[in-house]
N, CA and C atoms of all chains as a GROMACS GRO file, in nm:
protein
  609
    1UNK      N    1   9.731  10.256   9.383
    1UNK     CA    2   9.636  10.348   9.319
    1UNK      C    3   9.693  10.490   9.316
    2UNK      N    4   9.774  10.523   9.427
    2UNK     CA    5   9.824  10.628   9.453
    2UNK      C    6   9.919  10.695   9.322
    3UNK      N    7  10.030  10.622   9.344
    3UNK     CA    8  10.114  10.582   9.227
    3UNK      C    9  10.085  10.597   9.104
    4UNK      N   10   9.955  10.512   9.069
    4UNK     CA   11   9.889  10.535   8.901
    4UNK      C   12   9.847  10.692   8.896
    5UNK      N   13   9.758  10.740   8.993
    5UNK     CA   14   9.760  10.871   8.952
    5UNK      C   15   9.879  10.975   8.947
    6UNK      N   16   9.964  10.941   9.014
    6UNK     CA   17  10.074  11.050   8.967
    6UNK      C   18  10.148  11.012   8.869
    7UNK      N   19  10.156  10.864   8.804
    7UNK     CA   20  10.193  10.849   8.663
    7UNK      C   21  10.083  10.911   8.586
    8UNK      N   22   9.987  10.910   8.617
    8UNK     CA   23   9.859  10.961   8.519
    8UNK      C   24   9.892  11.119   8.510
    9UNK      N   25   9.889  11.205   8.630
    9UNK     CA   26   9.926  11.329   8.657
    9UNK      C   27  10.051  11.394   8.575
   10UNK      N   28  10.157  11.317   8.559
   10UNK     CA   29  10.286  11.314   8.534
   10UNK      C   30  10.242  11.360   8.410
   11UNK      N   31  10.233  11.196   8.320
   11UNK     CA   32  10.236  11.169   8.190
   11UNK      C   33  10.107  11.325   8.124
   12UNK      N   34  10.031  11.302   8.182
   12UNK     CA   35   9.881  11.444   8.135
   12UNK      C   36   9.967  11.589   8.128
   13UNK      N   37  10.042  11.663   8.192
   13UNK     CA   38  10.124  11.767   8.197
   13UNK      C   39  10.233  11.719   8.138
   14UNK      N   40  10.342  11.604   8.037
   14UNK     CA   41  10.433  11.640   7.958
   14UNK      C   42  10.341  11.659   7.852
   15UNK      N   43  10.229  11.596   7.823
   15UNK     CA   44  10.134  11.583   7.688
   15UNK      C   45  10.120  11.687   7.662
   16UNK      N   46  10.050  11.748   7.778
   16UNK     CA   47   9.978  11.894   7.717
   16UNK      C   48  10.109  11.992   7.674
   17UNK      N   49  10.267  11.988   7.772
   17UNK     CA   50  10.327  12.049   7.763
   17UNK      C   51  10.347  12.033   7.605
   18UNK      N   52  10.353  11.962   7.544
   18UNK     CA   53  10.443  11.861   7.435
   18UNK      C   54  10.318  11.917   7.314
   19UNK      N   55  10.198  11.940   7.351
   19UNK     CA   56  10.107  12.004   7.285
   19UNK      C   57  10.126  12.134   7.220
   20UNK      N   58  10.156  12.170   7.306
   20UNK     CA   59  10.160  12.346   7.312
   20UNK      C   60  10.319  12.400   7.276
   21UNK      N   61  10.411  12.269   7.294
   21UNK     CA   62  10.557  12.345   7.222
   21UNK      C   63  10.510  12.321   7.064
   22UNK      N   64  10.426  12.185   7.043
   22UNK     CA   65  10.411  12.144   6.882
   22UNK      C   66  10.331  12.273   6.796
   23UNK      N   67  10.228  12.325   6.906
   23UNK     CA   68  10.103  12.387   6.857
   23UNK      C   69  10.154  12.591   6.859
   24UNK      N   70  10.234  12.629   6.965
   24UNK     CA   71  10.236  12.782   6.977
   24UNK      C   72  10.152  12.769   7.101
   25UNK      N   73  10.168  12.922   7.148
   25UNK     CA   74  10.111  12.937   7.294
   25UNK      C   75   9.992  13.017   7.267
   26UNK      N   76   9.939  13.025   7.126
   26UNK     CA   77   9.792  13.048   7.136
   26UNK      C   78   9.691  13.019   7.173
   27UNK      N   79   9.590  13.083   7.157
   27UNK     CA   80   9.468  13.008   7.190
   27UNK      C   81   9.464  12.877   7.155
   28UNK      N   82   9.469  12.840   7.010
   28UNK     CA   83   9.426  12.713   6.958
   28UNK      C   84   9.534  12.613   7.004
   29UNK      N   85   9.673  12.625   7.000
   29UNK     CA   86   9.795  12.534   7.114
   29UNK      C   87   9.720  12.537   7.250
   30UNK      N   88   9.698  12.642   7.333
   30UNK     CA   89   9.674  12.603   7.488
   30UNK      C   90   9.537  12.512   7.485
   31UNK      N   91   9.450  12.564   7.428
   31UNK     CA   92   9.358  12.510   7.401
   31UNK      C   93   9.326  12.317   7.386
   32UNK      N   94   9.443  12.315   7.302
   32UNK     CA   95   9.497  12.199   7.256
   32UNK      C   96   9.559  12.028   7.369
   33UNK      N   97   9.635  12.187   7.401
   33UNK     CA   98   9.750  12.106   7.534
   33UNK      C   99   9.649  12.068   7.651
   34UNK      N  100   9.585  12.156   7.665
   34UNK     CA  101   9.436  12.162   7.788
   34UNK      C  102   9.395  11.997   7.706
   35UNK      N  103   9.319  11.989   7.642
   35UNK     CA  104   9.274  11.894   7.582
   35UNK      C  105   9.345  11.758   7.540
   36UNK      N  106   9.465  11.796   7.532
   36UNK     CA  107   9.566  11.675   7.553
   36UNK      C  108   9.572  11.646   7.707
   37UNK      N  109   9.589  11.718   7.785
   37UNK     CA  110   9.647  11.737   7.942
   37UNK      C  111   9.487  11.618   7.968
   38UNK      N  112   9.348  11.679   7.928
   38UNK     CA  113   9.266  11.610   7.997
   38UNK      C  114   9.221  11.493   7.954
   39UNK      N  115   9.257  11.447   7.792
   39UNK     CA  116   9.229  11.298   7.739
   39UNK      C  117   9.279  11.216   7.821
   40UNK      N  118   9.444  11.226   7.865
   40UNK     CA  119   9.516  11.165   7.892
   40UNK      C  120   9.480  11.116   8.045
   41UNK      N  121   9.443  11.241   8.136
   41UNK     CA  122   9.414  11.215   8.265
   41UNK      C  123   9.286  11.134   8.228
   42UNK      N  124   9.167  11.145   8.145
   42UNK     CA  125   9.067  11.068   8.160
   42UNK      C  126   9.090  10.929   8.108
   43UNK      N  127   9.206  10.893   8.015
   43UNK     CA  128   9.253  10.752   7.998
   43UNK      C  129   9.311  10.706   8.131
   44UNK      N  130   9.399  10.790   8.187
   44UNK     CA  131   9.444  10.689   8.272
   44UNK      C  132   9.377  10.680   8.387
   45UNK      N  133   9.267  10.786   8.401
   45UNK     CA  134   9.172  10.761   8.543
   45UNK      C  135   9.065  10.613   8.538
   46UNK      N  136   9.051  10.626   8.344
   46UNK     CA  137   8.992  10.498   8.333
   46UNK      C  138   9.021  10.400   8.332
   47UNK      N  139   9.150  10.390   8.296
   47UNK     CA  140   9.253  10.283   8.284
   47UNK      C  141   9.256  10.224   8.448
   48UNK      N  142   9.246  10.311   8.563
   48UNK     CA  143   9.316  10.301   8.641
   48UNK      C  144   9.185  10.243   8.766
   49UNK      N  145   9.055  10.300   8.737
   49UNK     CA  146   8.937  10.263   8.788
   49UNK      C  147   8.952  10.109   8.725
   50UNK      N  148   8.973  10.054   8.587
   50UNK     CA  149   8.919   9.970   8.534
   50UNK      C  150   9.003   9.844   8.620
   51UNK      N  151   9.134   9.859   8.655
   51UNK     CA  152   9.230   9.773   8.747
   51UNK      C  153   9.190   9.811   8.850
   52UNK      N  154   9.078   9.894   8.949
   52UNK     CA  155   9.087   9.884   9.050
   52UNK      C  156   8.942   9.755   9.058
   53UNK      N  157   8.844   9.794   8.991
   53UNK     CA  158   8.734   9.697   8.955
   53UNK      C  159   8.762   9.532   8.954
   54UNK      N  160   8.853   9.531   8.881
   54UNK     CA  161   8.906   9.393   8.849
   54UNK      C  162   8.974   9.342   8.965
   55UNK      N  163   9.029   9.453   9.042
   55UNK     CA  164   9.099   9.373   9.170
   55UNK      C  165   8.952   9.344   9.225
   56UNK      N  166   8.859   9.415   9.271
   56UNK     CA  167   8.752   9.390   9.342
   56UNK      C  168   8.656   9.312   9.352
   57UNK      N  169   8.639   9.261   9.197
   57UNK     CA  170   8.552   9.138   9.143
   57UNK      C  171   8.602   9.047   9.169
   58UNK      N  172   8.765   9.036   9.191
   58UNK     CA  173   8.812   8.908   9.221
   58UNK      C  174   8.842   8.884   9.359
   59UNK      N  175   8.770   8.934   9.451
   59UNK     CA  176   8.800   8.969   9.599
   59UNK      C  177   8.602   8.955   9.583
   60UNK      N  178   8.522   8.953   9.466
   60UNK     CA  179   8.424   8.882   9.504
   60UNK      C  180   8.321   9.019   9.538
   61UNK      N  181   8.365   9.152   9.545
   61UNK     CA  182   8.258   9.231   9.528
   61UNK      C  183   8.205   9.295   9.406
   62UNK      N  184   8.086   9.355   9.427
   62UNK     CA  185   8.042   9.402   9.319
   62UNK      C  186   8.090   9.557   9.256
   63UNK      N  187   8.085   9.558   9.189
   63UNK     CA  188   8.213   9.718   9.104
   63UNK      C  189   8.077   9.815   9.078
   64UNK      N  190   7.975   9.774   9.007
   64UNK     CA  191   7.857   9.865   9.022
   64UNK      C  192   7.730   9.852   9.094
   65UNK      N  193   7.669   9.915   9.178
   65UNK     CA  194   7.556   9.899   9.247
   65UNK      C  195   7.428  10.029   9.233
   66UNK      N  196   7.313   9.982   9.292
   66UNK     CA  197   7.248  10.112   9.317
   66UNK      C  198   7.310  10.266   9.280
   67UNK      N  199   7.352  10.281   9.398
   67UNK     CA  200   7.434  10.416   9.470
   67UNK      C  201   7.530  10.444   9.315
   68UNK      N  202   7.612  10.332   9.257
   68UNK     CA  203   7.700  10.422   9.171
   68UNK      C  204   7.574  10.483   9.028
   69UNK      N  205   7.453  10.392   9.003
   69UNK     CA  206   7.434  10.424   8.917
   69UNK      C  207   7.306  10.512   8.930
   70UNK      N  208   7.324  10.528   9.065
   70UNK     CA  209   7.220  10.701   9.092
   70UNK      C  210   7.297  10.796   9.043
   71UNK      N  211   7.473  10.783   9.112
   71UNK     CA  212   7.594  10.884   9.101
   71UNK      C  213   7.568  10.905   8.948
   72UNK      N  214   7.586  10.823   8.870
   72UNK     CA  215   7.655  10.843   8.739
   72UNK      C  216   7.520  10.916   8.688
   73UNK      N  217   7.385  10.870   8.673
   73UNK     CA  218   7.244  10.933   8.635
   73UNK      C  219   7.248  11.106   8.682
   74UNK      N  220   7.331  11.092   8.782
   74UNK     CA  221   7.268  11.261   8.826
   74UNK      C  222   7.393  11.367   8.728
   75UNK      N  223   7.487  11.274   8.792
   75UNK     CA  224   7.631  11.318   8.708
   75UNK      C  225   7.615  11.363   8.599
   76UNK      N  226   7.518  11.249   8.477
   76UNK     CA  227   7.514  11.281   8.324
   76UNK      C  228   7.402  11.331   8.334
   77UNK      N  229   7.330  11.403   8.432
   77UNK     CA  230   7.187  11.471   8.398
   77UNK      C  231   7.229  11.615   8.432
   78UNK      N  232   7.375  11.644   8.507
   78UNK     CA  233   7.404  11.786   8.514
   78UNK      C  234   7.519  11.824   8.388
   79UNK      N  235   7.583  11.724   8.356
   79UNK     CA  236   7.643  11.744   8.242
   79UNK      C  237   7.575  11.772   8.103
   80UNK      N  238   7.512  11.727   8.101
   80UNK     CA  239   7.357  11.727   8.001
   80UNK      C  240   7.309  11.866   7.973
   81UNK      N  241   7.264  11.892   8.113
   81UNK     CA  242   7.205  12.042   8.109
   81UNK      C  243   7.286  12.154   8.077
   82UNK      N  244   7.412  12.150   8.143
   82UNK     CA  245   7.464  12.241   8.156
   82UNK      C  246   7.550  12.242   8.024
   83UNK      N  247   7.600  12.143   7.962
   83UNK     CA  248   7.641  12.122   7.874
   83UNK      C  249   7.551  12.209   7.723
   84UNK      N  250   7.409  12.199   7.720
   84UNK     CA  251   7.319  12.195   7.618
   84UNK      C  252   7.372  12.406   7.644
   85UNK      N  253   7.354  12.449   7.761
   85UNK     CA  254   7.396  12.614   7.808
   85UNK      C  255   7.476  12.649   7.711
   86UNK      N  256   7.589  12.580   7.800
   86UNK     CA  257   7.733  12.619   7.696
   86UNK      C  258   7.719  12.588   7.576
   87UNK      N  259   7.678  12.479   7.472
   87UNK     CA  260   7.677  12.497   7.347
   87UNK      C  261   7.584  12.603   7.284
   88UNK      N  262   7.483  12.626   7.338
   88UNK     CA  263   7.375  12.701   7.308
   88UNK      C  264   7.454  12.877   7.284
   89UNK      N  265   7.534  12.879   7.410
   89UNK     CA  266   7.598  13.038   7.433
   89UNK      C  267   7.667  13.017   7.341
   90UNK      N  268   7.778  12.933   7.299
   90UNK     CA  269   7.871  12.952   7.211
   90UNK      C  270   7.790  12.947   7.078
   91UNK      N  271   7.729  12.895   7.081
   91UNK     CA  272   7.664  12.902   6.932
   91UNK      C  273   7.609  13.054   6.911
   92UNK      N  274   7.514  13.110   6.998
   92UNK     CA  275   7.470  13.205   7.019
   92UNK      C  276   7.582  13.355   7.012
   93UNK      N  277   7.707  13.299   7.092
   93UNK     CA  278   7.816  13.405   7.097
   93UNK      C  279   7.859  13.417   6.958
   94UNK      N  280   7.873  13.309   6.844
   94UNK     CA  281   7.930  13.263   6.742
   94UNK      C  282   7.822  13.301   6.637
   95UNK      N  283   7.687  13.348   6.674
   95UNK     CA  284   7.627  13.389   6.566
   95UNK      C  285   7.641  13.565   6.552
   96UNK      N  286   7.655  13.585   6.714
   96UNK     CA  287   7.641  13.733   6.695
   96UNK      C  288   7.764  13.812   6.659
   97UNK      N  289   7.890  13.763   6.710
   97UNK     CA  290   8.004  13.787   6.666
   97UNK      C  291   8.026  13.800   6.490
   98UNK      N  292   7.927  13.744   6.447
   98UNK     CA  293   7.976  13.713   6.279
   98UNK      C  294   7.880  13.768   6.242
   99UNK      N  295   7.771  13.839   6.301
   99UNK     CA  296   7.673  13.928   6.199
   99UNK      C  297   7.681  14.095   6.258
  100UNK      N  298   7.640  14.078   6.398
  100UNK     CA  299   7.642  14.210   6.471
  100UNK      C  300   7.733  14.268   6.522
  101UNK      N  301   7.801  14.212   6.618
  101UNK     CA  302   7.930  14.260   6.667
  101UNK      C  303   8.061  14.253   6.670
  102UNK      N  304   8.145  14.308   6.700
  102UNK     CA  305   8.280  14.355   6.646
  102UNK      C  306   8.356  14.268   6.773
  103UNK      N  307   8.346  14.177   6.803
  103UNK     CA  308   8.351  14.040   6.897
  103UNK      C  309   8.463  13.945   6.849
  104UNK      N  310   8.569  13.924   6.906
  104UNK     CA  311   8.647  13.809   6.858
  104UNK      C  312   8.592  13.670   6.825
  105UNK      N  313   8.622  13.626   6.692
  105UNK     CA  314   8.552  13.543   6.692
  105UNK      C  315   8.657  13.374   6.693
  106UNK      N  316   8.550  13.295   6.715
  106UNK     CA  317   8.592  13.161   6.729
  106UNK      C  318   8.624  13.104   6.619
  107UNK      N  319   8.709  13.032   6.598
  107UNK     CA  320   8.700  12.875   6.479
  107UNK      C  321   8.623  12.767   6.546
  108UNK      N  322   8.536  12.696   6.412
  108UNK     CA  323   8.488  12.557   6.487
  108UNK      C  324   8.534  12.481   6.601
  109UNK      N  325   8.720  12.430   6.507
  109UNK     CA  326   8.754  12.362   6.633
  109UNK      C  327   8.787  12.418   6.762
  110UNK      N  328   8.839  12.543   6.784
  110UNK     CA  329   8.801  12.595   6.936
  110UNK      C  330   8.713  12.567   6.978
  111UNK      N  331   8.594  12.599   6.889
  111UNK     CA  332   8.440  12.619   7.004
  111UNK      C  333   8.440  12.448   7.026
  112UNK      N  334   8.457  12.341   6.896
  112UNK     CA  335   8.419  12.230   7.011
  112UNK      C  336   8.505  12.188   7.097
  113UNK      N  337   8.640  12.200   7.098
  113UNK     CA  338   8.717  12.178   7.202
  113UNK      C  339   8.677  12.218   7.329
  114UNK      N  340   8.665  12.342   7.337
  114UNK     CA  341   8.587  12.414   7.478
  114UNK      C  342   8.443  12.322   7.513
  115UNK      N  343   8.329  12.362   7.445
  115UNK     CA  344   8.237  12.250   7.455
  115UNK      C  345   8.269  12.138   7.515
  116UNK      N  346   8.374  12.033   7.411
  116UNK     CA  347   8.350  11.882   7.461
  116UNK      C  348   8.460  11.908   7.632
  117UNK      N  349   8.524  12.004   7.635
  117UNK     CA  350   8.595  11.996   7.730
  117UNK      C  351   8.515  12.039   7.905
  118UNK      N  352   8.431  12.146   7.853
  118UNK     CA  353   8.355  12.186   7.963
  118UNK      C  354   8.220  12.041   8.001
  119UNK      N  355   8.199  11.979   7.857
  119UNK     CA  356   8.113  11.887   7.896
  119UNK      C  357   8.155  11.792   8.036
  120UNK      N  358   8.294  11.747   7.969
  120UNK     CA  359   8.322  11.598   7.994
  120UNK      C  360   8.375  11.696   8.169
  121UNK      N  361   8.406  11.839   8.182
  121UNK     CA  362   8.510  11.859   8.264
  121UNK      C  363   8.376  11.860   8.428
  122UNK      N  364   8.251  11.875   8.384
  122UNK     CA  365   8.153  11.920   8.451
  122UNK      C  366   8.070  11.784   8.490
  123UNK      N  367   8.103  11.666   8.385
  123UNK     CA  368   8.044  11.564   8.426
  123UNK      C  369   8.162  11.473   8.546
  124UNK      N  370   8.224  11.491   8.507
  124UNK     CA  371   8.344  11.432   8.639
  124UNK      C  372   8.338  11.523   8.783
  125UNK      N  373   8.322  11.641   8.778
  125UNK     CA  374   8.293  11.739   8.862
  125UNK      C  375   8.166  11.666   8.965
  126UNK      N  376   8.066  11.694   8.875
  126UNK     CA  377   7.952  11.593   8.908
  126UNK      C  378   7.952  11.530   8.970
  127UNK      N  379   8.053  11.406   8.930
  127UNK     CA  380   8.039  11.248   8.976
  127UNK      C  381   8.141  11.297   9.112
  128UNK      N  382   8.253  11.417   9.109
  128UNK     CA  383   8.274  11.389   9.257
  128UNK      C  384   8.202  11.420   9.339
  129UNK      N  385   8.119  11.519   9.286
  129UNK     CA  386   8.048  11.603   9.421
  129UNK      C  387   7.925  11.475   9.484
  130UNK      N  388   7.861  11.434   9.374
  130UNK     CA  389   7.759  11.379   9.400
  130UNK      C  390   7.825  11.238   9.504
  131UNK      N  391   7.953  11.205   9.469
  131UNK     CA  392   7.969  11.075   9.498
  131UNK      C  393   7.999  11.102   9.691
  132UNK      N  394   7.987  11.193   9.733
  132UNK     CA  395   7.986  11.266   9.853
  132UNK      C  396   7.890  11.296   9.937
  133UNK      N  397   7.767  11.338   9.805
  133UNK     CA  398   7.664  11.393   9.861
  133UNK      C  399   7.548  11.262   9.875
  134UNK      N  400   7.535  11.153   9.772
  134UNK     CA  401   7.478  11.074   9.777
  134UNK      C  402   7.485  10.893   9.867
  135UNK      N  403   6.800  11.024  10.895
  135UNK     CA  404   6.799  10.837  10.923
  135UNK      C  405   6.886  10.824  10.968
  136UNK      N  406   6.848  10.691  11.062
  136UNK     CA  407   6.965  10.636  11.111
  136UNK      C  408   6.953  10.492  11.101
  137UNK      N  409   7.060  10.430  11.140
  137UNK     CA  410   7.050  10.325  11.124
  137UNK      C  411   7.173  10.213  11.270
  138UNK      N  412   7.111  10.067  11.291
  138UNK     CA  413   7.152  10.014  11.369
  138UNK      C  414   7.250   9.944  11.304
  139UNK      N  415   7.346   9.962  11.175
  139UNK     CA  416   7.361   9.840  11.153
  139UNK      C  417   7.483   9.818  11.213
  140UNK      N  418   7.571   9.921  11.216
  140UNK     CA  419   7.700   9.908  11.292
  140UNK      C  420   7.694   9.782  11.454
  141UNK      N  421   7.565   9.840  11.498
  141UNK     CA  422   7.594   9.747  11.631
  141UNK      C  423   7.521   9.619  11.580
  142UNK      N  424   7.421   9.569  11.486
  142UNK     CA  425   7.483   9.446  11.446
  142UNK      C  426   7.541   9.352  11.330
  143UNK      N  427   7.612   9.458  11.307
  143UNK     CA  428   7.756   9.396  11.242
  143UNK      C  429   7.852   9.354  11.375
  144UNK      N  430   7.858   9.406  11.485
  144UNK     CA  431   7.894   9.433  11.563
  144UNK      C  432   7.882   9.262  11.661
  145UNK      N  433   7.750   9.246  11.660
  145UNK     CA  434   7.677   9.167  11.709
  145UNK      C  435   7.692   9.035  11.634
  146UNK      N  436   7.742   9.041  11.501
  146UNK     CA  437   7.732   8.886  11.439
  146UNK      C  438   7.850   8.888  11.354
  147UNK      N  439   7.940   8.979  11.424
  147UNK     CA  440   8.096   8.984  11.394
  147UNK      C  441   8.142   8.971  11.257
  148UNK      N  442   8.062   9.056  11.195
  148UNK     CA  443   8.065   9.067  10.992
  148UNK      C  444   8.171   9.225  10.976
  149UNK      N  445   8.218   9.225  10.902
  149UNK     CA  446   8.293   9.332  10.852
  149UNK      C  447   8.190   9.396  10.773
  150UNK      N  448   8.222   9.554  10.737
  150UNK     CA  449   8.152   9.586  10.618
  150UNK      C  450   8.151   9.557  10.485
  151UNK      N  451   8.269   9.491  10.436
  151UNK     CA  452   8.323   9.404  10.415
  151UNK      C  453   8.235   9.282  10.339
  152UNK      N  454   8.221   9.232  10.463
  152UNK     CA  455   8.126   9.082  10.464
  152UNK      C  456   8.006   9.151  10.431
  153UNK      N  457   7.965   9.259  10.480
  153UNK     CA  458   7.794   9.262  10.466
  153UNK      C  459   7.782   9.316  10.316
  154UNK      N  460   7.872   9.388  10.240
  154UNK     CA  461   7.875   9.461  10.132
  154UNK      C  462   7.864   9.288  10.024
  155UNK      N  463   7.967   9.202  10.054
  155UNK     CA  464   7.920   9.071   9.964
  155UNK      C  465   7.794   8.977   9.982
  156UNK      N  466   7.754   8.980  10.132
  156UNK     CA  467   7.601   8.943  10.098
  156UNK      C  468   7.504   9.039  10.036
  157UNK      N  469   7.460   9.137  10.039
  157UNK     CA  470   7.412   9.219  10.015
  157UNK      C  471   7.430   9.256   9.881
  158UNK      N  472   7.560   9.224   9.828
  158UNK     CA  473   7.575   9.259   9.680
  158UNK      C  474   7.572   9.374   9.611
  159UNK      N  475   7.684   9.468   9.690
  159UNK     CA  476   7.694   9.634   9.690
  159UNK      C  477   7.829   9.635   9.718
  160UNK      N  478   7.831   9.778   9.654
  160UNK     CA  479   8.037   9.823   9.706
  160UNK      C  480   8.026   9.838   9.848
  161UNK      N  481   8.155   9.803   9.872
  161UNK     CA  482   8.168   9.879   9.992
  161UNK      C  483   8.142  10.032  10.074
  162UNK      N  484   8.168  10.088   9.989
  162UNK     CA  485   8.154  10.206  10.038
  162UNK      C  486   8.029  10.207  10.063
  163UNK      N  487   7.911  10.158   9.992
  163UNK     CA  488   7.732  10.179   9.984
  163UNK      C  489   7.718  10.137  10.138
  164UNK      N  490   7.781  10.031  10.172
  164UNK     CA  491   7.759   9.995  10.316
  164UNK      C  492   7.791  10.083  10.403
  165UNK      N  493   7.893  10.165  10.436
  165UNK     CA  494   7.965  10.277  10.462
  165UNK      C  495   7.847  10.397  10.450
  166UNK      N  496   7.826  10.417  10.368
  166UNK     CA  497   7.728  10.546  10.332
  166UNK      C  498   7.572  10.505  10.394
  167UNK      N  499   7.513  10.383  10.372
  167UNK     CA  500   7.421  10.317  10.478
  167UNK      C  501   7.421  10.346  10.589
  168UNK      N  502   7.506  10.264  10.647
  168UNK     CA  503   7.561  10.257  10.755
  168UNK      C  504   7.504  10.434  10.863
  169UNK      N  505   7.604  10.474  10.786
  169UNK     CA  506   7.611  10.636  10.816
  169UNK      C  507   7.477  10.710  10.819
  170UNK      N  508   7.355  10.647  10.750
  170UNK     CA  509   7.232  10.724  10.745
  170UNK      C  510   7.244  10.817  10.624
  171UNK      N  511   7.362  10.841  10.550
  171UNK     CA  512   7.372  10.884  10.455
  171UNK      C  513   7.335  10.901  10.312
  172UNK      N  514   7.303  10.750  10.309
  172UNK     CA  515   7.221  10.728  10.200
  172UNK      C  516   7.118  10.653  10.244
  173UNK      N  517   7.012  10.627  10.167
  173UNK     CA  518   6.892  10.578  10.132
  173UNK      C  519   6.869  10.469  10.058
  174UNK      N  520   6.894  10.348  10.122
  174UNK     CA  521   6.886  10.220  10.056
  174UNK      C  522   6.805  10.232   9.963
  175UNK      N  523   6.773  10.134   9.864
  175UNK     CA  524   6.604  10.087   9.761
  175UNK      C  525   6.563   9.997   9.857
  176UNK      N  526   6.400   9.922   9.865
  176UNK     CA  527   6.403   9.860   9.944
  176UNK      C  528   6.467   9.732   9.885
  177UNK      N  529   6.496   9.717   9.834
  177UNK     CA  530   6.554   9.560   9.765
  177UNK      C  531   6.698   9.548   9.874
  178UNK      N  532   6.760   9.634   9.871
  178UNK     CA  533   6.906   9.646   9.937
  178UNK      C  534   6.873   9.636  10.130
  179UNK      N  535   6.715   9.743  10.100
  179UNK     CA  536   6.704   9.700  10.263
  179UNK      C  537   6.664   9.573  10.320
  180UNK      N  538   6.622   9.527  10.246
  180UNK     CA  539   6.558   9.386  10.215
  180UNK      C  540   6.683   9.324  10.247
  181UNK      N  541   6.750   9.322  10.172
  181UNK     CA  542   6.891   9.237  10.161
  181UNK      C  543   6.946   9.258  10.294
  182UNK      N  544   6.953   9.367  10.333
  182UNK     CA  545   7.042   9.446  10.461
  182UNK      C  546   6.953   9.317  10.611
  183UNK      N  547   6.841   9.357  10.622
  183UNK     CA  548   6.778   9.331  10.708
  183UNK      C  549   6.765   9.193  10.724
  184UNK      N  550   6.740   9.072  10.599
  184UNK     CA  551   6.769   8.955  10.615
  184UNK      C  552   6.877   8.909  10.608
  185UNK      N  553   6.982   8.994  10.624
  185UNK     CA  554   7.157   8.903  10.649
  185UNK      C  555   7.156   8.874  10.802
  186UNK      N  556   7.051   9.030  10.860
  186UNK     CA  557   7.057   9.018  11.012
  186UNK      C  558   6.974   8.962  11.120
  187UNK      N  559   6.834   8.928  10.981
  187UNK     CA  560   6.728   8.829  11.054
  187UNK      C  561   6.656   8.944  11.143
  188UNK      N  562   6.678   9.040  11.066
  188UNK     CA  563   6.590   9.182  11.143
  188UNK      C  564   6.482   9.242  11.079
  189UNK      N  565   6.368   9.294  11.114
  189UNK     CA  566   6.245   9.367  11.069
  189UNK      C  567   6.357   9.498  10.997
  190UNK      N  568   6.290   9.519  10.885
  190UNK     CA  569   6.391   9.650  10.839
  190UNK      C  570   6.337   9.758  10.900
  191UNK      N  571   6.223   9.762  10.984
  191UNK     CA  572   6.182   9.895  11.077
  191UNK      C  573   6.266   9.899  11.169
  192UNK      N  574   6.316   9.825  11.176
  192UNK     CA  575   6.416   9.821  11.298
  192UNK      C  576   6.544   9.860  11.294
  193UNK      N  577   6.616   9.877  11.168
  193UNK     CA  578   6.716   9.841  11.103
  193UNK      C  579   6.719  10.008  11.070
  194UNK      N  580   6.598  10.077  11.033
  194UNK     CA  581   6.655  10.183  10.946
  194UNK      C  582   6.544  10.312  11.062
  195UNK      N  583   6.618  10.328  11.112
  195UNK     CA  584   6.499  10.429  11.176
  195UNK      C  585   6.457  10.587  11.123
  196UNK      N  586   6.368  10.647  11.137
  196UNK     CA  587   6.317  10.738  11.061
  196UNK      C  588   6.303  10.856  11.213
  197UNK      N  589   6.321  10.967  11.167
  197UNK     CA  590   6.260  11.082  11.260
  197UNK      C  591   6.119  11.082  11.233
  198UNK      N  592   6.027  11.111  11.314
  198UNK     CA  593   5.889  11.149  11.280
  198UNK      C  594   5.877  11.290  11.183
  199UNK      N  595   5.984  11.397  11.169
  199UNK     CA  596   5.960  11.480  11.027
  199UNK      C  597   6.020  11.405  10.957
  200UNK      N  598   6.088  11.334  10.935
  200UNK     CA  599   6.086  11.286  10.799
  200UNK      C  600   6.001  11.226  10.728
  201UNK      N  601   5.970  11.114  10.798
  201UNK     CA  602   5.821  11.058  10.724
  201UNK      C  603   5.690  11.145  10.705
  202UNK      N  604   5.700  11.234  10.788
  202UNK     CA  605   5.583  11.319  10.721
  202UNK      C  606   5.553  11.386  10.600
  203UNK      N  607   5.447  11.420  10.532
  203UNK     CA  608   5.412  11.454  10.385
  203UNK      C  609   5.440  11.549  10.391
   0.00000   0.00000   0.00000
């Protein structure tokens, strides 16, 4: 398991690197590479949960119970909320920037990159804290 | 909360392990049980308590503030 994550780790930092030589070291490249860096870690974290499951079912235990699917409920109920914030501000930052103030403004795909990134980055956050606390 | 189950797992020589496949939970849930850490449903205490042929009052003990309203 150990192992898979530092191939996971590995492979997520040439991506993003490999992002950001393709893209420029702007906003919209780092931005990019960030978002490459974290697809990749969330494929192979899933990839890598999904072989640990399968070893476990076949050793005859169960992979989801109670407890995980309190974890995951609270997980996607703080990602949820906090998520609805951040789109709300950026939308909000993104209206006032373009009528009232003299505010750098965003392109679409920035703002959802940031968005889907703070979503997904706050629901994993979540699931560790909670998976600790619960 | 606390709980007895360590001493009988202890007592009827089950791993957590073993009690996590009767019971039909990850391991770790047993672990976090175990610990008073978490808060079974009663279905799981249910489960918990008849692997051990134990009253689940027995099994899961409560402080007197906790149960209070």
């Amino acid at each position: 398991m150990r192992t898979r994550n530092i191939i996971t780790g590995v492979t997520a930092v040439i991506g993003g690197v490999y992002a950001v030589s393709q893209l420029g070291t702007g906003m919209f490249g780092i931005i990019s590479g960030v978002n490459v860096a974290v697809i990749i870690t969330i494929a192979g974290l899933f990839i890598g949960k999904r072989l640990d499951w399968k070893e476990e079912e076949e050793m005859g235990f169960k992979v989801e119970d109670e407890r995980t699917q309190l974890i995951d409920g609270k997980a996607s109920k703080v990602g949820f909320k906090f998520g609805n914030y951040v789109w709300l501000a950026l939308i909000y930052y993104d209206f006032t920037a373009e009528r009232y103030m003299p505010w750098p403004k965003f392109n679409s795909q920035e703002m959802l990159l940031f968005g889907l990134l703070f979503n997904l980055g706050i629901y994993f956050a979540s699931m560790l804290y909670y998976r600790k606390q619960v | 909360m606390r709980t007895i189950i360590k001493m009988l797992r202890a007592r009827d020589g089950l791993t957590q392990a073993d009690l996590a496949k009767k019971a039909g939970v990850r391991r770790e849930t047993i672990s976090f049980v175990e610990n008073g850490e978490y808060n079974p449903s009663l279905l799981l205490a249910v489960r918990i308590a008849r692997t051990f042929g134990e009253p689940v009052e027995e099994i899961f003990l409560y402080e007197d503030e906790e149960l209070a309203l």
